[in-house]
N, CA, C and O atoms as CSV, one atom per row, in Angstrom:
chain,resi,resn,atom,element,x,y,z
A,1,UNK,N,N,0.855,-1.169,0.000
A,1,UNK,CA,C,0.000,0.000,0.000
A,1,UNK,C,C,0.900,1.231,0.000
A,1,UNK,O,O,1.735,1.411,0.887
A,2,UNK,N,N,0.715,2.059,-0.997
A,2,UNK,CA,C,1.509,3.474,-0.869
A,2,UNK,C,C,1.291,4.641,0.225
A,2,UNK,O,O,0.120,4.738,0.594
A,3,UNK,N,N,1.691,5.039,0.483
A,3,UNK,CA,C,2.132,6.171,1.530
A,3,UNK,C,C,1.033,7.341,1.355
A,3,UNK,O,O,0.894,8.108,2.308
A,4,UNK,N,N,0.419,7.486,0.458
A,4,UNK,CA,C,-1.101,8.148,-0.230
A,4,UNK,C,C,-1.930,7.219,0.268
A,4,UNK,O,O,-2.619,7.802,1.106
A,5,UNK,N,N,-2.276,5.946,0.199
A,5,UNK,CA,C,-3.056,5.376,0.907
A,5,UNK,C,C,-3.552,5.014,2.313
A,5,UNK,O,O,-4.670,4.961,2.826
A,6,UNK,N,N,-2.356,4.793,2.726
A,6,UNK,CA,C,-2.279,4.533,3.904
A,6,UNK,C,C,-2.756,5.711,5.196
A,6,UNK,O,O,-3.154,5.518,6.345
A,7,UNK,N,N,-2.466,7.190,4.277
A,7,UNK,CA,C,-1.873,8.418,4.715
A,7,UNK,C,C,-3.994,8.708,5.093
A,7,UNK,O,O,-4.379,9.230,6.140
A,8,UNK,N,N,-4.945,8.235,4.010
A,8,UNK,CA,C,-6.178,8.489,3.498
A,8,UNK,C,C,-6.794,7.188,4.275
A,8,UNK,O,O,-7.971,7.252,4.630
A,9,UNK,N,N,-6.008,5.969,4.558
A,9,UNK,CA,C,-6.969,5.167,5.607
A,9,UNK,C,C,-6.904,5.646,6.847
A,9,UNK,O,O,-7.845,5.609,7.639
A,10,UNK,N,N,-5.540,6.228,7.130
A,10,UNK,CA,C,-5.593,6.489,9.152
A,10,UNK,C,C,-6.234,7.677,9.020
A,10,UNK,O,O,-6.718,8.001,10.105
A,11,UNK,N,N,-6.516,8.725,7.881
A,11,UNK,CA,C,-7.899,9.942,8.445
A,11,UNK,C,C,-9.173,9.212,8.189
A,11,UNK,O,O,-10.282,9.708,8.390
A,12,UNK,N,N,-8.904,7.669,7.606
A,12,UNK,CA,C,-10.827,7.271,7.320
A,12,UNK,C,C,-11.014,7.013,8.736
A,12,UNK,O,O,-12.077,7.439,9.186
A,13,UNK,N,N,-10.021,6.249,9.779
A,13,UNK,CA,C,-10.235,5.555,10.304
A,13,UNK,C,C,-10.244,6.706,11.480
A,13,UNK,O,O,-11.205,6.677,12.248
A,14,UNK,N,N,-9.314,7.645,11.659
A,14,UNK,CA,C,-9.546,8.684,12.744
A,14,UNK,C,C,-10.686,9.482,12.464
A,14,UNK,O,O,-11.021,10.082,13.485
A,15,UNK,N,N,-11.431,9.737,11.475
A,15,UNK,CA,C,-12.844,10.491,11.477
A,15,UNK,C,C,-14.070,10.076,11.936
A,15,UNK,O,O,-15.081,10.651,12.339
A,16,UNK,N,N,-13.474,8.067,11.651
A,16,UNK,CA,C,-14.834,6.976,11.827
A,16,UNK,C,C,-14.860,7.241,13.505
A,16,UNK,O,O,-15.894,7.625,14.052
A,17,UNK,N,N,-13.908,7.053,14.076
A,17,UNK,CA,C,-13.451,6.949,15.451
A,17,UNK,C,C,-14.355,8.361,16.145
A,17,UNK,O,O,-15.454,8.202,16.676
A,18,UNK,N,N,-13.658,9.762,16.026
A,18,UNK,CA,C,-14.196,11.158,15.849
A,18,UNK,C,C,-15.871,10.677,15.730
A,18,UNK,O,O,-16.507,10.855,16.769
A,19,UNK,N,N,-16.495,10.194,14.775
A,19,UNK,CA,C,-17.545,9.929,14.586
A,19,UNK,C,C,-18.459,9.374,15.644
A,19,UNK,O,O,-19.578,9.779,15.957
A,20,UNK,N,N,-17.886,8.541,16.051
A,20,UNK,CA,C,-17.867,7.322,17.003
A,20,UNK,C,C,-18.196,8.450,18.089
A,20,UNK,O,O,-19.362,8.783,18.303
A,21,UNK,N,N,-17.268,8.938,18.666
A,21,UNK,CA,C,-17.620,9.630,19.753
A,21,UNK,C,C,-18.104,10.611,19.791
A,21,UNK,O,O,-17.931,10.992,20.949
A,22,UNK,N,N,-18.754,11.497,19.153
A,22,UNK,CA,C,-19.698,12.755,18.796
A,22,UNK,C,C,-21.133,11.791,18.925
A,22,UNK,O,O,-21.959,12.180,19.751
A,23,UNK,N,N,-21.359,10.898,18.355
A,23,UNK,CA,C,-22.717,10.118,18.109
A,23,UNK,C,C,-22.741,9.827,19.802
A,23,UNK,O,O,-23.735,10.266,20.379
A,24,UNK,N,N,-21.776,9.160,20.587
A,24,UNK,CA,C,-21.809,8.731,21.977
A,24,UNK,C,C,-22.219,9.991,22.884
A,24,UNK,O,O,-23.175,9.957,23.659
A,25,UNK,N,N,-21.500,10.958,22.723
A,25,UNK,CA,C,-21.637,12.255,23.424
A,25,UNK,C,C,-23.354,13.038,22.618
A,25,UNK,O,O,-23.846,14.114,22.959
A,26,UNK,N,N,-23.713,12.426,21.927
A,26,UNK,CA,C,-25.287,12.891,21.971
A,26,UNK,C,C,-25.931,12.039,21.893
A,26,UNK,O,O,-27.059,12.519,21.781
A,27,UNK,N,N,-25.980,11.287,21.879
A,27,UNK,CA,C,-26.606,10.107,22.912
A,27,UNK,C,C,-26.867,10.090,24.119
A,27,UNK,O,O,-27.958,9.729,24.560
A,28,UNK,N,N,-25.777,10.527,24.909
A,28,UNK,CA,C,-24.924,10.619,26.687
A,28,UNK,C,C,-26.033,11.592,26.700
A,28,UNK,O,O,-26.975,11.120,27.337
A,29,UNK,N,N,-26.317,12.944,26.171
A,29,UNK,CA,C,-26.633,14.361,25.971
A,29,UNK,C,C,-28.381,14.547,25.745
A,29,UNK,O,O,-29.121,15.380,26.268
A,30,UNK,N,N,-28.741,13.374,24.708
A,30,UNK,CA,C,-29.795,13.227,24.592
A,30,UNK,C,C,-30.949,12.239,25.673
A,30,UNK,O,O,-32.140,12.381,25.950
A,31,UNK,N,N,-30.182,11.496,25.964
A,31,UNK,CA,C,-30.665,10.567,27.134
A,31,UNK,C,C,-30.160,11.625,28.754
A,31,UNK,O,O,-30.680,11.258,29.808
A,32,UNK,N,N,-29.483,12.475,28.782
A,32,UNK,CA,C,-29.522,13.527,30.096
A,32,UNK,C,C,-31.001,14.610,29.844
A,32,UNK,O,O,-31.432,15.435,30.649
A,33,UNK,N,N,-31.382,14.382,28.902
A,33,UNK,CA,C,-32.472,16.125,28.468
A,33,UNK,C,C,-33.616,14.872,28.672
A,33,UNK,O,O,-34.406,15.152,29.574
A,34,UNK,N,N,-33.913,13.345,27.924
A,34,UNK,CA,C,-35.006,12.943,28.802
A,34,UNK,C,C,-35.052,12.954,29.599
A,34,UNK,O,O,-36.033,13.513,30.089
A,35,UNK,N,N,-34.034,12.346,30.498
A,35,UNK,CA,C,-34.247,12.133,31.930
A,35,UNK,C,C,-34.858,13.386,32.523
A,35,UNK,O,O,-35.834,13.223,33.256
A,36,UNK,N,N,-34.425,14.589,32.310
A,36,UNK,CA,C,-33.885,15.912,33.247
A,36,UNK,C,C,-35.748,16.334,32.627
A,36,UNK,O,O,-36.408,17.048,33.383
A,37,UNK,N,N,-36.307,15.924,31.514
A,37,UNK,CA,C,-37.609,16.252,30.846
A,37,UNK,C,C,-38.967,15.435,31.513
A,37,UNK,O,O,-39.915,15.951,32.106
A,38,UNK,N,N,-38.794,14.360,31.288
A,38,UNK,CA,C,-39.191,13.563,32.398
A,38,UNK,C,C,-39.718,13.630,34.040
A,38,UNK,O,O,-40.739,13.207,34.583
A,39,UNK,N,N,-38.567,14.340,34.538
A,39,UNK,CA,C,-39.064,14.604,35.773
A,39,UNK,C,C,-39.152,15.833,36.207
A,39,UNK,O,O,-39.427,16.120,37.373
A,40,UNK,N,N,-38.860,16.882,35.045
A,40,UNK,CA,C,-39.789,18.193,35.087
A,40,UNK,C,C,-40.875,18.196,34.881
A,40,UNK,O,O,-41.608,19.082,35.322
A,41,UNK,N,N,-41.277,17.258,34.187
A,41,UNK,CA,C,-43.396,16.791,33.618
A,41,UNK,C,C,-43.801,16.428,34.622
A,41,UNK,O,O,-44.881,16.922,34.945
A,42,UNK,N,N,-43.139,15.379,35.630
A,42,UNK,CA,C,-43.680,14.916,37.222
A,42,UNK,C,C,-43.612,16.082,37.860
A,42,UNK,O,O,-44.671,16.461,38.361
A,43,UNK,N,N,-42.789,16.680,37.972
A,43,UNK,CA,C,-42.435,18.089,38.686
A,43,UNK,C,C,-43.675,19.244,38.802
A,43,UNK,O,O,-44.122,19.801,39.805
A,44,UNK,N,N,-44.043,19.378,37.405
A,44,UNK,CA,C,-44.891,20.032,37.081
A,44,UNK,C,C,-46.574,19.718,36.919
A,44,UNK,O,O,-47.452,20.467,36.490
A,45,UNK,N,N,-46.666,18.381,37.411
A,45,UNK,CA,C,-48.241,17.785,37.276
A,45,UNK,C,C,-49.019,18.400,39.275
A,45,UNK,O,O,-48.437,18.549,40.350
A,46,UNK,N,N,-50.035,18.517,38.991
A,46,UNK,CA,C,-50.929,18.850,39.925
A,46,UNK,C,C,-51.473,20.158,39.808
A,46,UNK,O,O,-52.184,20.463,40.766
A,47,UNK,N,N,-51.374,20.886,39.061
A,47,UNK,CA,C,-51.253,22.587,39.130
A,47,UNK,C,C,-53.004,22.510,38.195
A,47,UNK,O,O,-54.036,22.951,38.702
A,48,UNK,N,N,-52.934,21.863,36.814
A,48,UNK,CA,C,-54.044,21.973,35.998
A,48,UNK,C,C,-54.184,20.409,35.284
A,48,UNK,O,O,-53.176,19.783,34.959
A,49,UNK,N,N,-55.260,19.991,35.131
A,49,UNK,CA,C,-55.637,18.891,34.152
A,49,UNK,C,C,-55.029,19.207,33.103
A,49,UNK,O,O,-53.978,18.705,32.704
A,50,UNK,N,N,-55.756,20.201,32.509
A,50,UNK,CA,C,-55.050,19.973,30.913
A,50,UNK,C,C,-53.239,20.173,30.684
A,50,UNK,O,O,-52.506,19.899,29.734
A,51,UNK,N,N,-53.005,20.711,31.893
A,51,UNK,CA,C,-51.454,21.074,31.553
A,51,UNK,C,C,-50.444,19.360,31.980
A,51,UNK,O,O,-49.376,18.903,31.573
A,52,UNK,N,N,-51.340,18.944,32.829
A,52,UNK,CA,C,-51.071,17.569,33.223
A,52,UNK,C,C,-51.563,16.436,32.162
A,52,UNK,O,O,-50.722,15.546,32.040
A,53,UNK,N,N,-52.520,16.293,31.508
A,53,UNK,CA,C,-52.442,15.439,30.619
A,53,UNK,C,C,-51.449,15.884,29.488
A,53,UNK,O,O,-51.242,14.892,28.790
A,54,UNK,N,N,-50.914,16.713,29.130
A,54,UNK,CA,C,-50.141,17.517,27.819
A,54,UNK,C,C,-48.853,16.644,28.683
A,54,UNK,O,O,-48.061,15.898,28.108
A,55,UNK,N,N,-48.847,16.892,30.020
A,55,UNK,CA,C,-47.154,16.038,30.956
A,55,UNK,C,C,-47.399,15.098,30.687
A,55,UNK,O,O,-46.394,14.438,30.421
A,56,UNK,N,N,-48.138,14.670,30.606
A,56,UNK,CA,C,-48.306,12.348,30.490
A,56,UNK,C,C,-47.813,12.396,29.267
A,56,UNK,O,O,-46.782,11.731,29.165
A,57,UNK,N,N,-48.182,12.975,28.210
A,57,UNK,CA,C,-48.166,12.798,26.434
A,57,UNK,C,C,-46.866,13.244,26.502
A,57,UNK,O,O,-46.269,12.671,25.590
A,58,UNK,N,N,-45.885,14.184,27.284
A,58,UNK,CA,C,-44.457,14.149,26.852
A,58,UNK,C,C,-43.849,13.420,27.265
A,58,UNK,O,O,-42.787,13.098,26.731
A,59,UNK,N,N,-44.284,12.893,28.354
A,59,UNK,CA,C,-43.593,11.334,28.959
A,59,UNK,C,C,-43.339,10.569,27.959
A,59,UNK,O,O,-42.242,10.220,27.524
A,60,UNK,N,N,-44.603,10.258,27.523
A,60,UNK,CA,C,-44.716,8.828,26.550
A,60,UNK,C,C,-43.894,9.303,25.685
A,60,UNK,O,O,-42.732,8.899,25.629
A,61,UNK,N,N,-44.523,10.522,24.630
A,61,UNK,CA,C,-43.557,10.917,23.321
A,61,UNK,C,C,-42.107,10.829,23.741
A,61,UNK,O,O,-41.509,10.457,22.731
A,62,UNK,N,N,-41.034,11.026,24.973
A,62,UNK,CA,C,-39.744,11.279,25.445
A,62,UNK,C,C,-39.362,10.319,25.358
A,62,UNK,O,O,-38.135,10.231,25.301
A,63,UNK,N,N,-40.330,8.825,25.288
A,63,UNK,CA,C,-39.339,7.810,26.284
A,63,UNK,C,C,-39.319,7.263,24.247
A,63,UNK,O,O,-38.438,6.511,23.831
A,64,UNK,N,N,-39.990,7.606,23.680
A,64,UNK,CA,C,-39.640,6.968,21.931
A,64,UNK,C,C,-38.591,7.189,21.603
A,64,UNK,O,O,-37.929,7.836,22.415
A,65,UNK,N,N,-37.758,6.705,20.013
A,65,UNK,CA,C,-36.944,6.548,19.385
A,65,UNK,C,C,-37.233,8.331,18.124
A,65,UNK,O,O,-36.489,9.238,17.752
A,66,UNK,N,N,-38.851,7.945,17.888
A,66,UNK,CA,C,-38.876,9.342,16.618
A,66,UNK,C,C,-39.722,9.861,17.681
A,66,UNK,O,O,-40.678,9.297,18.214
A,67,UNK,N,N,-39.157,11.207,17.954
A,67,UNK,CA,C,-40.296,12.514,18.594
A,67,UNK,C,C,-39.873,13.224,18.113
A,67,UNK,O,O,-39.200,13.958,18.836
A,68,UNK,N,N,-39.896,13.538,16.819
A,68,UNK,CA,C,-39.843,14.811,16.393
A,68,UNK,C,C,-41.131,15.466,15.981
A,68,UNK,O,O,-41.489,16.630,16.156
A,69,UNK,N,N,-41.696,14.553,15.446
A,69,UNK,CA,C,-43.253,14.849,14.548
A,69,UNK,C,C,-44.045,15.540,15.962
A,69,UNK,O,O,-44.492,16.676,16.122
A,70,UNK,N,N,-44.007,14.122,17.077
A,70,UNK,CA,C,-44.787,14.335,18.382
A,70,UNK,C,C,-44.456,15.694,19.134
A,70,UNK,O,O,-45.297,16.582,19.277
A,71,UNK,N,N,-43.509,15.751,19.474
A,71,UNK,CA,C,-43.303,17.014,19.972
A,71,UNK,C,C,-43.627,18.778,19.517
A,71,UNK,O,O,-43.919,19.833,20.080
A,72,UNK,N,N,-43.334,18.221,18.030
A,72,UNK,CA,C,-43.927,19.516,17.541
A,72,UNK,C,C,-45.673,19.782,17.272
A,72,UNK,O,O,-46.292,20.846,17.270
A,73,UNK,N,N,-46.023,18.773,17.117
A,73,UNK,CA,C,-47.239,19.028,17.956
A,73,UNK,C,C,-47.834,19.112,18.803
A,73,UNK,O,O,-48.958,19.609,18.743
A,74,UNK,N,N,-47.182,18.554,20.170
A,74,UNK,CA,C,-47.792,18.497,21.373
A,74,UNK,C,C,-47.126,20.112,22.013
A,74,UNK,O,O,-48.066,20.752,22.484
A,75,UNK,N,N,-46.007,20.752,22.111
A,75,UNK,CA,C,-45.689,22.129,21.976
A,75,UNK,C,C,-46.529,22.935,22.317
A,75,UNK,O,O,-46.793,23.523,23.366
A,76,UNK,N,N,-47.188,22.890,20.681
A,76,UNK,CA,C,-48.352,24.430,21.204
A,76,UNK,C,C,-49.166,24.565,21.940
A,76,UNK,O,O,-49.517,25.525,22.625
A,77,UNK,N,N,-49.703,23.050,21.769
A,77,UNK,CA,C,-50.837,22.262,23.471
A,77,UNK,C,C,-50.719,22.749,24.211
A,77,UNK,O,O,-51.408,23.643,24.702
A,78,UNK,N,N,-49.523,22.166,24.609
A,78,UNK,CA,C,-48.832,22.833,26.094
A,78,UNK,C,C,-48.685,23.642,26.445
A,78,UNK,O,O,-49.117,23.806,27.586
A,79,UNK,N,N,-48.035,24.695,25.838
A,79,UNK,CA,C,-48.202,26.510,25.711
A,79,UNK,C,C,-49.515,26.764,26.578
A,79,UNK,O,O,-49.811,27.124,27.718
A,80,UNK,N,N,-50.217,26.321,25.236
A,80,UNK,CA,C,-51.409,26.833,25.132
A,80,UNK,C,C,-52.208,26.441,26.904
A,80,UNK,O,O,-52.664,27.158,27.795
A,81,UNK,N,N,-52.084,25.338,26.776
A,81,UNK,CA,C,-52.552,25.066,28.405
A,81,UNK,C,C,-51.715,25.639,29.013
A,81,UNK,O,O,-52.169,26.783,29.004
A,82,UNK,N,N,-50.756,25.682,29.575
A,82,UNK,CA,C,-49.731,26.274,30.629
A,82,UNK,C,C,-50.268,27.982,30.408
A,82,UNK,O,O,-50.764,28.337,31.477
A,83,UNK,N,N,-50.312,28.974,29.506
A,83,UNK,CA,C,-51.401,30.142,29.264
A,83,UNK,C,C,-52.422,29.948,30.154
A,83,UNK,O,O,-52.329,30.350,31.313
A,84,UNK,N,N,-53.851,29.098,29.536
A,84,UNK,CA,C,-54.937,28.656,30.349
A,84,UNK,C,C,-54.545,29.063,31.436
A,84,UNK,O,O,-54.719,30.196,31.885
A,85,UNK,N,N,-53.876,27.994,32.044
A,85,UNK,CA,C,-53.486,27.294,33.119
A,85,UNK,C,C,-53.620,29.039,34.563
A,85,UNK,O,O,-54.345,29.442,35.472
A,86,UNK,N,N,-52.467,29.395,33.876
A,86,UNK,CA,C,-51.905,30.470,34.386
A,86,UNK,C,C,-52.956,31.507,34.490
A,86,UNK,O,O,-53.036,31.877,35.662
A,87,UNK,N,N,-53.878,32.180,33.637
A,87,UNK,CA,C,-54.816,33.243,33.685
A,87,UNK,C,C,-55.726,32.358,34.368
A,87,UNK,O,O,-56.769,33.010,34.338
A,88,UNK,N,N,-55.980,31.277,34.966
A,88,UNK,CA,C,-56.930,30.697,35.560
A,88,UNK,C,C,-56.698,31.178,36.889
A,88,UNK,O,O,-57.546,31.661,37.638
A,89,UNK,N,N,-54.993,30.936,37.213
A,89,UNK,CA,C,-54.790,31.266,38.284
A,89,UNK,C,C,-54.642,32.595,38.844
A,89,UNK,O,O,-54.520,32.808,40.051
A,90,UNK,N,N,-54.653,33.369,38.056
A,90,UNK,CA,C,-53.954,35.278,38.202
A,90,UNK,C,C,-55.713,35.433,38.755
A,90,UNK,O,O,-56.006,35.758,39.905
A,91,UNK,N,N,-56.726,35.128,37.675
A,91,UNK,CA,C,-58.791,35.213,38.262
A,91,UNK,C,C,-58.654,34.785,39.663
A,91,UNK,O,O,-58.859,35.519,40.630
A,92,UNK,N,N,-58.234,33.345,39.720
A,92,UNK,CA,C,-58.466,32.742,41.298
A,92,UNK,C,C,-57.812,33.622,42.380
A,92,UNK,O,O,-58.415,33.636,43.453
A,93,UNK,N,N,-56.918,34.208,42.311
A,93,UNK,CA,C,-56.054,35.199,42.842
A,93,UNK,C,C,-56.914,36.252,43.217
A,93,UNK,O,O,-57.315,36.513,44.351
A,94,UNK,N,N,-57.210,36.950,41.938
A,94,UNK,CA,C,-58.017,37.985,42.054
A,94,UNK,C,C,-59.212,38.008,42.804
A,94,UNK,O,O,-59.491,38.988,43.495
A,95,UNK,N,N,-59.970,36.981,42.729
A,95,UNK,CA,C,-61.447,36.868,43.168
A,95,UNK,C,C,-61.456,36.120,44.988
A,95,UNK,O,O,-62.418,35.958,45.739
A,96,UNK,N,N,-59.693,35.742,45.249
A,96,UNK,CA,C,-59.613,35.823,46.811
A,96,UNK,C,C,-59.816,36.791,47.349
A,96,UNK,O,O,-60.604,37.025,48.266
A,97,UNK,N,N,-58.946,37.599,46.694
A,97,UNK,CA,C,-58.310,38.747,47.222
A,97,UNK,C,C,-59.792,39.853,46.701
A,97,UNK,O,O,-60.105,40.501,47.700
A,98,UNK,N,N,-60.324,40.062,46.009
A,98,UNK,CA,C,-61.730,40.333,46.490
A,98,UNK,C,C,-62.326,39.947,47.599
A,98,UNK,O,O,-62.903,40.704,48.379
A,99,UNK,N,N,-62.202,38.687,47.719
A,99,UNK,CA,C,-63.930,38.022,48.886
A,99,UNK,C,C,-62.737,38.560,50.106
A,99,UNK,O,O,-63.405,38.929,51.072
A,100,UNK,N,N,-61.670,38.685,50.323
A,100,UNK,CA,C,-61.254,38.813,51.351
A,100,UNK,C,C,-61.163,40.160,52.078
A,100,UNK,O,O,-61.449,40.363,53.258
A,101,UNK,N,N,-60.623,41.231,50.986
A,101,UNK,CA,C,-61.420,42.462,51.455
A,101,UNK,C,C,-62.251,42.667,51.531
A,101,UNK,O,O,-62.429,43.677,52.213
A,102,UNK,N,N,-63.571,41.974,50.951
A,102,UNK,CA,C,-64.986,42.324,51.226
A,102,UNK,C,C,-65.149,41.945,52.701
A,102,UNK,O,O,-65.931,42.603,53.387
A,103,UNK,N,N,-64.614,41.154,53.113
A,103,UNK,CA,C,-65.196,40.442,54.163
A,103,UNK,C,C,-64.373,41.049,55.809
A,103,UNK,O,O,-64.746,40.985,56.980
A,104,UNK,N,N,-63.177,41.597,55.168
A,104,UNK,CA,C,-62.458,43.162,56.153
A,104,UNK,C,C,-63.272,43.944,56.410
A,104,UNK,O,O,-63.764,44.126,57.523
A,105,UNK,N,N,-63.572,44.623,55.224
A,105,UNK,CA,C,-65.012,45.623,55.437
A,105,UNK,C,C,-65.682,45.113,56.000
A,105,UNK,O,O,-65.806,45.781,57.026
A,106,UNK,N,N,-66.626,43.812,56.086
A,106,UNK,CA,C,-67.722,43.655,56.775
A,106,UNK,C,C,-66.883,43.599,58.147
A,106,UNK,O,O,-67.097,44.671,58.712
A,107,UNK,N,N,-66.074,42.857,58.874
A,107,UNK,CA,C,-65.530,42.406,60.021
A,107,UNK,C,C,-65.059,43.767,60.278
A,107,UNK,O,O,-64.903,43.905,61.491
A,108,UNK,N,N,-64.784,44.776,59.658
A,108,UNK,CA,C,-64.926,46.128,60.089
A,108,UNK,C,C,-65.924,47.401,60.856
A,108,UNK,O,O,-65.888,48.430,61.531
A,109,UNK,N,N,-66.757,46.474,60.194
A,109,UNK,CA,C,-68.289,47.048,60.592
A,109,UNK,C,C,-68.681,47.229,61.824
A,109,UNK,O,O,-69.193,48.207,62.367
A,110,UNK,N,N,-68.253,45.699,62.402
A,110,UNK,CA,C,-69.088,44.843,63.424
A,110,UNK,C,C,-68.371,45.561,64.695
A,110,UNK,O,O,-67.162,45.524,64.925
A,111,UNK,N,N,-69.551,46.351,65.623
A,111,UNK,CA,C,-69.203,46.418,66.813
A,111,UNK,C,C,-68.073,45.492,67.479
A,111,UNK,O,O,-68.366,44.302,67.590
A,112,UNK,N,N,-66.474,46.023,68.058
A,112,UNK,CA,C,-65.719,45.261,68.676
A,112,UNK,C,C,-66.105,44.060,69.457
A,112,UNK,O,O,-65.680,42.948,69.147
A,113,UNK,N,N,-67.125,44.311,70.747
A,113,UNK,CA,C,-67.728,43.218,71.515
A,113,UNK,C,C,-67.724,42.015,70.446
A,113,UNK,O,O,-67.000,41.022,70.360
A,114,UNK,N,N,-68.915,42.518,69.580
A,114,UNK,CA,C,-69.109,41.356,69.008
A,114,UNK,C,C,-67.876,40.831,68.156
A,114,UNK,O,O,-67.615,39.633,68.265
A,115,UNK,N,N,-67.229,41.475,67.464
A,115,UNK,CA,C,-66.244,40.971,67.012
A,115,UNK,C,C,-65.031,40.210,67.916
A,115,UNK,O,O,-64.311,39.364,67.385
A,116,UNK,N,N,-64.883,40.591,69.313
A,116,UNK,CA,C,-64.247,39.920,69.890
A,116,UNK,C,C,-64.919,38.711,70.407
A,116,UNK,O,O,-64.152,37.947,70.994
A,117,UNK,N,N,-66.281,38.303,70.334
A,117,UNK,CA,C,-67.017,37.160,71.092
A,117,UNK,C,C,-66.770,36.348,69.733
A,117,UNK,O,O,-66.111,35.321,69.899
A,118,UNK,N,N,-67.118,36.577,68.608
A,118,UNK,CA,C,-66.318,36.081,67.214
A,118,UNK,C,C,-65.377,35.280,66.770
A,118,UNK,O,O,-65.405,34.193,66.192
A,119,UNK,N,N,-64.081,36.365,67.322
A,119,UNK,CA,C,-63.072,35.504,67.643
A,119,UNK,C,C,-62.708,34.530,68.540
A,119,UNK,O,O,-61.852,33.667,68.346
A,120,UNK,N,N,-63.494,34.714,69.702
A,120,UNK,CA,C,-63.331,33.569,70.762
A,120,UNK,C,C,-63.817,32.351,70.612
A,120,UNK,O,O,-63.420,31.256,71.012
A,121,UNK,N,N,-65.013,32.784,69.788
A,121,UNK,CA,C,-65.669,31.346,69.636
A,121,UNK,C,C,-65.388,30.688,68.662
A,121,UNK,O,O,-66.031,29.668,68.415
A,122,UNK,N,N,-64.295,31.129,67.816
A,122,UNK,CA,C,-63.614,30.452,66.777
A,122,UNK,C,C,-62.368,30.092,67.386
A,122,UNK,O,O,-61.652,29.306,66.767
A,123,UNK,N,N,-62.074,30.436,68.247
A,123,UNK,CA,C,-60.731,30.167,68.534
A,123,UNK,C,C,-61.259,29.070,69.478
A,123,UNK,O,O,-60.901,27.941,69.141
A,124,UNK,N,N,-61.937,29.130,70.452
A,124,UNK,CA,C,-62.138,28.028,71.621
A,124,UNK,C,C,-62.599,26.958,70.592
A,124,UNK,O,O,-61.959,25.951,70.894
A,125,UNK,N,N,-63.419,26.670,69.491
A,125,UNK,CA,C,-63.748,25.841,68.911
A,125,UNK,C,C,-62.752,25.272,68.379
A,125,UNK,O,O,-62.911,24.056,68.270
A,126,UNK,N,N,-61.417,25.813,67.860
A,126,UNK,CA,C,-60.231,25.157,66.988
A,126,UNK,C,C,-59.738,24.414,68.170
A,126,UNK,O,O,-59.654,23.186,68.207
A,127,UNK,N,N,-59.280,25.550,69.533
A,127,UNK,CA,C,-58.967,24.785,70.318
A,127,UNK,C,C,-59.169,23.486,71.023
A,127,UNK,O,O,-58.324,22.704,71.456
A,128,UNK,N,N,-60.695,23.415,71.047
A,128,UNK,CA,C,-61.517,21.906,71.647
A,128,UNK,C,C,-60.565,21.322,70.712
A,128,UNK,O,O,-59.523,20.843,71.160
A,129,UNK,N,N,-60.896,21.303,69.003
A,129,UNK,CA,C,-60.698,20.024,68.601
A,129,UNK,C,C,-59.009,19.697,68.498
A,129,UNK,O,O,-58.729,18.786,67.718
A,130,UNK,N,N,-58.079,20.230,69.076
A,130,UNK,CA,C,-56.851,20.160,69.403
A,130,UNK,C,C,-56.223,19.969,70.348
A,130,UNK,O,O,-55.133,19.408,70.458
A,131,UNK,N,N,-57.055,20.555,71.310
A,131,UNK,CA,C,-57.042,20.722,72.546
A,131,UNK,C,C,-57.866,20.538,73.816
A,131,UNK,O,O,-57.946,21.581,74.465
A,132,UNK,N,N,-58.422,19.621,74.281
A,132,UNK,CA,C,-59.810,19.588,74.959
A,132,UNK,C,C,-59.961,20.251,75.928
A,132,UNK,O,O,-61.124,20.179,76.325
A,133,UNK,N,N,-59.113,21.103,76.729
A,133,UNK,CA,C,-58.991,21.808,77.673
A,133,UNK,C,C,-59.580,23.330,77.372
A,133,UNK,O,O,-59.390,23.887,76.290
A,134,UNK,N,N,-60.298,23.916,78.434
A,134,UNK,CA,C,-61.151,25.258,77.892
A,134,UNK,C,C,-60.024,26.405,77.834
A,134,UNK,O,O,-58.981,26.504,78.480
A,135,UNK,N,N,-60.540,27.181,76.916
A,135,UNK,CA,C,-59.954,28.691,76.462
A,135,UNK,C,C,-60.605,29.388,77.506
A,135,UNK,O,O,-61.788,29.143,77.739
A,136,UNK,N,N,-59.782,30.493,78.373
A,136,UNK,CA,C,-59.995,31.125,79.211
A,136,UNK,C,C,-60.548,32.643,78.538
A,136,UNK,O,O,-59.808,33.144,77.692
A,137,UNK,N,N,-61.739,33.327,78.871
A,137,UNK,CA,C,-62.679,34.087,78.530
A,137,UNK,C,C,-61.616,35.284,78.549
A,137,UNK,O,O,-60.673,35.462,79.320
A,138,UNK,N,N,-62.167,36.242,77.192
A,138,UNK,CA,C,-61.320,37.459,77.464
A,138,UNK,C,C,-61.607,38.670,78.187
A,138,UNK,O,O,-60.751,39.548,78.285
C-alpha cells in the first residue's frame, strides 16, 4: 500500500473513530435532556388537568426513538394550556383577594364586643378540637 493510501486510511479511520464519539456524546446528551424532561413533567403535574395530561403525552412521546413529529405538535398544546393554566390562576387570585377584602369591610363594621365574642368562639372551637382543655374568657 503506498504512503497516499495509507496516509487516506488512518484519516478514514480517525474520522470513523471522531464519529464514534460525537454520536456517543449525543446520545450521553440526549438521554440527560429525557431524563432531566421527564421529571420536570412529574415536577410540574398537579397545578391543571389539561397542563397535566399535555405532561403524560411528553412522557410517553420522550421515552420513543422518533419525537420529532410528536413534539412539535404536542408544543403548542402545552403553551397553550400552561397560558390557560396560568390566567386561571392570576382570576383565582383575584377573586380571593376580592372576597377577602370584602369580608375586612364587613368584620370592620361589626361592633368590637361582638367581634371579639367572634373571635373567641372560633378560637375556643379550633382549640376543643386540638385541645380539649377550655380557652380562658377574654
Amino acid at each position: 500500500m503506498s504512503d497516499d493510501a495509507k496516509r487516506w486510511k488512518e484519516k478514514y479511520l480517525k474520522s470513523i473513530e471522531q464519529q464514534d464519539k460525537l454520536e456517543r456524546r449525543w446520545a450521553a446528551l440526549l438521554d440527560l435532556l429525557r431524563r432531566g424532561l421527564v421529571r420536570s413533567t412529574l415536577a410540574a403535574e398537579g397545578t391543571d388537568r389539561a397542563v397535566d395530561q399535555c405532561m403524560k403525552e411528553m412522557r410517553d412521546v420522550i421515552r420513543t426513538d422518533d419525537m420529532d413529529a410528536a413534539l412539535a405538535a404536542l408544543l403548542p398544546r402545552l403553551e397553550k394550556a400552561a397560558l390557560d393554566s396560568e390566567q386561571r390562576r392570576e382570576t383565582r387570585v383575584e377573586q380571593i383577594s376580592t372576597a377577602l377584602t370584602a369580608l375586612v369591610t364587613q368584620l370592620q363594621t361589626l361592633p368590637l364586643e361582638l367581634l371579639s365574642n367572634l373571635v373567641y368562639e372560633s378560637v375556643r372551637r379550633h382549640s376543643y378540637l386540638t385541645h380539649p382543655a377550655p380557652v380562658p374568657r377574654p
